[in-house]
C-alpha positions as CSV (number, residue, x, y, z in Angstrom):
1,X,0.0,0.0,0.0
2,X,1.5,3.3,-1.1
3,X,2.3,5.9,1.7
4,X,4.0,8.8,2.9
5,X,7.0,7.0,4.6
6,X,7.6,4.8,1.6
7,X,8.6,7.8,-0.7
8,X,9.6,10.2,1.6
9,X,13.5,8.7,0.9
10,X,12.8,8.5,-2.8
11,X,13.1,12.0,-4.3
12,X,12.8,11.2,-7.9
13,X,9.7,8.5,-6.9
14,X,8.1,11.6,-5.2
15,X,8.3,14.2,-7.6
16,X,7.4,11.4,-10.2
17,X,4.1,10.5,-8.1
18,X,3.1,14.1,-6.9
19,X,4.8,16.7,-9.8
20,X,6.8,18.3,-6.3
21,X,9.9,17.6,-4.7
22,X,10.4,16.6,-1.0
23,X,10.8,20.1,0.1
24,X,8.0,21.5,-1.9
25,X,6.0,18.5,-0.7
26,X,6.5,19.1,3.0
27,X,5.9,22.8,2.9
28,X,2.8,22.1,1.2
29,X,1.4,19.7,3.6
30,X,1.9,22.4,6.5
31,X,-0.7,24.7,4.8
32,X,-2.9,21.5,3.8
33,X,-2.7,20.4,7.4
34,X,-4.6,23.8,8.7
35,X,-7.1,23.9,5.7
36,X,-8.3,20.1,7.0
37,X,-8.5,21.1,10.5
38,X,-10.8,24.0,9.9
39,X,-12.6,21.4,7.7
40,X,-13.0,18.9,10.8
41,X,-14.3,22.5,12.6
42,X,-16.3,22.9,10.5
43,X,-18.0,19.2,9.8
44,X,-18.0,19.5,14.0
45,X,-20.3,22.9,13.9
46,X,-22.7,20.9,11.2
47,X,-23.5,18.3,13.7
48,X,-27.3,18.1,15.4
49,X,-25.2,16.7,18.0
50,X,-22.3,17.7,20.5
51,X,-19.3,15.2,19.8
52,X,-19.1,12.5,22.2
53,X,-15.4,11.4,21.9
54,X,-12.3,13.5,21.3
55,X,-11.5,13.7,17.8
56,X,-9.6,10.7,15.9
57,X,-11.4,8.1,18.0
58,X,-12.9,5.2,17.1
59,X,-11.6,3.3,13.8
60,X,-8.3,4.2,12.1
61,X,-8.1,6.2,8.8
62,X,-7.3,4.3,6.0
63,X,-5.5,7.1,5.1
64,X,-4.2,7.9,8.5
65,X,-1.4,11.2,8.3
66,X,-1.7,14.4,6.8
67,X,1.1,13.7,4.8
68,X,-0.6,10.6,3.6
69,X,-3.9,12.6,2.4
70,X,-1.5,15.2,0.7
71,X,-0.1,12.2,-1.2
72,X,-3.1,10.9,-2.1
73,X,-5.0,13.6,-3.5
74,X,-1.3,14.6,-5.0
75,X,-1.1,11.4,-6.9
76,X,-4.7,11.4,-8.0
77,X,-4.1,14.7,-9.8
78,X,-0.6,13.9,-11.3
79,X,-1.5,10.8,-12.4
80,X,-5.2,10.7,-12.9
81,X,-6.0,6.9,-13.0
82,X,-9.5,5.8,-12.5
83,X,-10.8,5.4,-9.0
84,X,-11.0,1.5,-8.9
85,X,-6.7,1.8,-9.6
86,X,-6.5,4.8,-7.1
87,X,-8.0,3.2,-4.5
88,X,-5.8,0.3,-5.3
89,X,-2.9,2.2,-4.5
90,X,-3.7,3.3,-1.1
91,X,-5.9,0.0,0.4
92,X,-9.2,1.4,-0.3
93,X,-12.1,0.5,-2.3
94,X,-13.0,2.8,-5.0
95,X,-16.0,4.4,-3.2
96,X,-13.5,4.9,-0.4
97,X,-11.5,6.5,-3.1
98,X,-14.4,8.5,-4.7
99,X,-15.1,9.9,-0.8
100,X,-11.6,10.8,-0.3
101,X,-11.3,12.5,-3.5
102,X,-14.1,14.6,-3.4
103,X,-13.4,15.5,0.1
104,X,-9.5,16.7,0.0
105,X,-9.5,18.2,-3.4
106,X,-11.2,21.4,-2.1
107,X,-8.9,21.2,1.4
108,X,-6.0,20.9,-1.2
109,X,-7.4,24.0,-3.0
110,X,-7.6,26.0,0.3
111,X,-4.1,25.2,0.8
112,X,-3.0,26.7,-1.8
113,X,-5.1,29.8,-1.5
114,X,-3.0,30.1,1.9
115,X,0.2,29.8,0.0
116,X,-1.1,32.8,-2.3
117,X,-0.9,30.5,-5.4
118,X,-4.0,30.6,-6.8
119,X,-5.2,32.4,-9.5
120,X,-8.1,35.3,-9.7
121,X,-11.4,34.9,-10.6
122,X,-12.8,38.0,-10.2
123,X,-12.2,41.2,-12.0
124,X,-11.7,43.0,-9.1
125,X,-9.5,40.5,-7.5
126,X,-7.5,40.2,-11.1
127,X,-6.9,43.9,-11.3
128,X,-5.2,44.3,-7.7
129,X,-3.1,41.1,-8.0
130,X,-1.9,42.1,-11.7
131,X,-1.1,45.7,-9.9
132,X,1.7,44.1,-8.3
133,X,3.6,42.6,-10.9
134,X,6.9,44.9,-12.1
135,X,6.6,46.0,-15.4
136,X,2.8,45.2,-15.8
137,X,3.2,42.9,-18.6
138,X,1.4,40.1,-19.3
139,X,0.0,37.3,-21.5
140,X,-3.4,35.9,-22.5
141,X,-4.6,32.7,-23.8
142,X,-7.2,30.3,-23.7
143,X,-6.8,26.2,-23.4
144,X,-9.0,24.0,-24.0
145,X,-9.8,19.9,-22.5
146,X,-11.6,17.4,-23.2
147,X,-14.3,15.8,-21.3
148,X,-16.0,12.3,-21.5
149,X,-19.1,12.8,-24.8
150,X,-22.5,13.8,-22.1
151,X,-25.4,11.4,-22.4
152,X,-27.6,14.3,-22.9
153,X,-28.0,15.3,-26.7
154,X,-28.3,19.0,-25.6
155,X,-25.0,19.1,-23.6
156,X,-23.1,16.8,-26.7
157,X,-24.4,19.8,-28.7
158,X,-23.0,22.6,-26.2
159,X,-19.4,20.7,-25.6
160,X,-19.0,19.6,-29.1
161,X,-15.4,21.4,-30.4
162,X,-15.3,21.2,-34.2
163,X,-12.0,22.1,-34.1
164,X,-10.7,19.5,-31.8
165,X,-13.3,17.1,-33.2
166,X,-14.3,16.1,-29.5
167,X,-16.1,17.4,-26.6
168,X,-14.4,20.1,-24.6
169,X,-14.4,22.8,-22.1
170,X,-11.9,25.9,-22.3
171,X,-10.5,28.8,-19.2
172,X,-9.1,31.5,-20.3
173,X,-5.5,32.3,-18.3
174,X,-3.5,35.3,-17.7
175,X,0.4,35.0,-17.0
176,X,3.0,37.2,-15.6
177,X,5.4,37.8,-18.5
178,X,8.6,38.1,-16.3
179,X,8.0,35.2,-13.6
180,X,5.7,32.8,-16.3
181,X,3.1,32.3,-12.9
182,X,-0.7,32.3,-14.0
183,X,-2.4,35.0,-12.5
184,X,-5.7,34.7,-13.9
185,X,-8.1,32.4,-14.6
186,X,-11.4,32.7,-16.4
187,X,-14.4,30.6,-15.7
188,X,-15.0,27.2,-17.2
189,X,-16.9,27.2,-20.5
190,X,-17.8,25.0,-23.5
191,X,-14.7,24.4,-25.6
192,X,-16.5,25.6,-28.8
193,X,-16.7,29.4,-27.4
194,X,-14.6,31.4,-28.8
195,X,-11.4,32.8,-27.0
196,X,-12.2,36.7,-27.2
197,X,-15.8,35.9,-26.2
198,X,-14.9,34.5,-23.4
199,X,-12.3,36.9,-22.0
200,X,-15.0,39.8,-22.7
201,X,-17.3,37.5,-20.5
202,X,-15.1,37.2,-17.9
203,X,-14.8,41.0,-17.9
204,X,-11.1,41.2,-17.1
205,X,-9.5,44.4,-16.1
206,X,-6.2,45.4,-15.9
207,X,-4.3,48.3,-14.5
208,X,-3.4,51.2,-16.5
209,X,-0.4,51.1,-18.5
210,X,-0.4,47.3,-18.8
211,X,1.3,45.8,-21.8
212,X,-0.6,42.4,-23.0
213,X,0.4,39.9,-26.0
214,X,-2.5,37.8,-27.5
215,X,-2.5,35.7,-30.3
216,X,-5.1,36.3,-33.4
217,X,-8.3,34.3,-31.6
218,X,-8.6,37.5,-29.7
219,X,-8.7,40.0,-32.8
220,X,-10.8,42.9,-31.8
221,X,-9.9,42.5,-27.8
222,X,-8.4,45.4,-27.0
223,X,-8.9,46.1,-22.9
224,X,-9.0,50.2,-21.7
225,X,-5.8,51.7,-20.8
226,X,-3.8,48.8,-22.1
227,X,-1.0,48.3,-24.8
228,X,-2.1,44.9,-27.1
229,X,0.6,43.1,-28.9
230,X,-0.9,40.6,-31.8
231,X,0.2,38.7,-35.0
232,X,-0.5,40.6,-37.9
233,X,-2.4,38.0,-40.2
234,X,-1.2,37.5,-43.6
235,X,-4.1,39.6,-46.0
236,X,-5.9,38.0,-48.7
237,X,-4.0,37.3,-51.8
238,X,-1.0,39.3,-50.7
239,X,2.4,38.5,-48.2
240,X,3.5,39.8,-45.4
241,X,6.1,42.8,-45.4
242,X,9.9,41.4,-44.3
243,X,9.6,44.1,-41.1
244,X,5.8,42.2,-40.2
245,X,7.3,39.1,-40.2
246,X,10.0,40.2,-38.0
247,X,7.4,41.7,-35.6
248,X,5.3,38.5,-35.7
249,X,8.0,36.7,-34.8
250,X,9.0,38.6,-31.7
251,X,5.3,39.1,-30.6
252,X,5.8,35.1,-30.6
253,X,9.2,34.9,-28.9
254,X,7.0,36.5,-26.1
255,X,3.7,34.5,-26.3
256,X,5.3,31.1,-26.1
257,X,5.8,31.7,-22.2
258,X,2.3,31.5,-22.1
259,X,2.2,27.9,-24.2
260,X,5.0,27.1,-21.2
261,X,2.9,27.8,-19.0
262,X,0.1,25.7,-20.1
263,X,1.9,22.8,-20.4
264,X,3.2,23.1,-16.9
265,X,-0.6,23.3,-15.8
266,X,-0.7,19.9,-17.7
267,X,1.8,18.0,-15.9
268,X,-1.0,17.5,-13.8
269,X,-2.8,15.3,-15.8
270,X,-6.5,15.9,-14.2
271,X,-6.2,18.7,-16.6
272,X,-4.7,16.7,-19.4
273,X,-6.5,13.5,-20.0
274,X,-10.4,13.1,-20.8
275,X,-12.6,14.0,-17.9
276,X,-14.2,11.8,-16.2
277,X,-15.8,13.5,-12.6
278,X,-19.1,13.9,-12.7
279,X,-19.8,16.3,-9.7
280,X,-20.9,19.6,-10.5
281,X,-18.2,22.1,-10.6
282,X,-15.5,19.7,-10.6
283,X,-13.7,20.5,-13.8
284,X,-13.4,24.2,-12.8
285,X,-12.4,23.8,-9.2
286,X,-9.6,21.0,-10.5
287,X,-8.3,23.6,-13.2
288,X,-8.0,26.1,-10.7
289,X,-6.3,23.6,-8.2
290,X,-4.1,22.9,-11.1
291,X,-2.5,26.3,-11.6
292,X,-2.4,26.5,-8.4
293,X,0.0,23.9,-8.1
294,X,1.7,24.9,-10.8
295,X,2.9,28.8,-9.6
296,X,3.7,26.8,-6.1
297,X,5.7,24.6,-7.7
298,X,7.4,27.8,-9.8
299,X,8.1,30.0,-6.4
300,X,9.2,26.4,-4.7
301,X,11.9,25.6,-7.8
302,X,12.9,30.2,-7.6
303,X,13.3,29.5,-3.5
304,X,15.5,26.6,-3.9
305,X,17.8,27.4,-6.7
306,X,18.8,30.7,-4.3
């Protein structure tokens, strides 16, 4: 049965099972251990009924440590195997499994939020964190994933991507040019929806002065009080001049830290692979959980290279 103590000595097994090293790991767990006890608290104050036993009585967890619920919900979104396998892994049936993930993934959420690593949601929220970043340059895109075909024939309709030729949902994200860390994060749509739509949607704002790259799906995007940086697209029967090209490629020199970006989200491979949960809200509170991990992961690697 997989545990915390059997890869605590096992760097490269760690990082390979959780997408963190050691370090990272056990930093992590000391903000998930305080976003699980004010989830106990909290499960307490539901109760009809005062507690009649200390807390950890009665039968052992099967997933007894902090650390070992860190490495389980970890492992879950690094690897992503199906529950029956999951629970497999850790001595658990996979209703156990289903329980446990739909019950740490929001504590592992908090946790990060404690760590200031997730992204913004809201417009408000997005505008004061982007105030903070030197230089006020920054990088949009959107991303899209693909989700398990729904049953229903209106929702196969609504998540049906032509151009991926499968069934999808898309966030828009916002990086920091100079550290590369997603900033912010746009709510969870159909995949077919197209990028500038969604960014207008979301109602983004950034500070005055801001400098922003985009690519050509958000032609006509043009935010107030920001600089925009796009791809000139080649026009109808002509060529582009040997100065556009040039520009073009340095607006894409720039914009590939956003593509880095992206792919670091999808190490996590909850984000990568076909999704499967069910639960309503899932696939946006996992996305956001995601980046999350990702910009932790960024600051841990900056912190331990000094």
């Amino acid at each position: 049965m997989l545990n915390y103590a059997k890869v605590a000595d096992k760097p490269n097994m760690l990082r390979a099972l959780t997408g963190l090293t050691k370090e990272a790991f056990e930093k992590l767990a000391q903000a998930f251990a305080q976003a699980y006890e004010e989830h106990l608290d909290e499960l307490d104050r539901q109760r009809e009924k005062p507690r009649q036993r200390r807390r950890g009585g009665g039968r052992k967890s099967a997933i007894p440590t902090i650390e070992d619920k860190l490495l389980f919900i970890l492992v879950y979104f690094r690897l992503y195997p199906i529950q029956i396998v999951q629970g497999f892994l850790f001595g658990l049936s996979q209703p156990q499994a289903n329980f446990w993930i739909q019950r740490l993934t929001p504590i592992l959420n908090k946790a990060l939020g404690y760590e200031m690593q997730l992204p913004a949601r809201k417009p408000a929220d997005l505008e004061q964190v982007l105030a903070q970043c030197p230089g006020l340059e920054f990088i949009i895109d959107g991303t899209e994933r693909p989700i398990q075909r729904p049953k229903d024939p209106e929702r196969q309709k609504m998540f049906y991507s032509g151009r991926k030729k499968r069934h999808t949902v898309k966030n828009i994200v916002i990086t920091d040019k100079r550290t590369g860390k997603i900033k912010g994060l746009s709510a969870t749509v159909e995949g077919k929806k197209h990028d500038k739509k969604v960014a207008d949607e979301a109602g983004f704002r950034f500070p005055k002065g801001s400098k922003l790259w985009k690519d050509t799906g958000f032609q006509g995007y043009e935010p107030e009080g920001v600089e925009t940086f796009q791809p000139k697209k080649k026009p109808p029967g002509g060529e582009l001049t040997a100065e556009e090209k040039e520009e073009n490629r340095a607006i894409s020199r720039v914009r590939i830290k956003v593509e880095h970006a992206i792919g670091g989200v999808k190490v996590w491979r909850i984000v990568r692979d076909v999704f499967r949960n069910h639960l309503k809200g899932f696939e946006d509170l996992v996305m956001e959980t995601a980046c999350g991990l990702y910009n932790f992961r960024l600051d841990s690697a900056v912190v331990a290279a000094i």
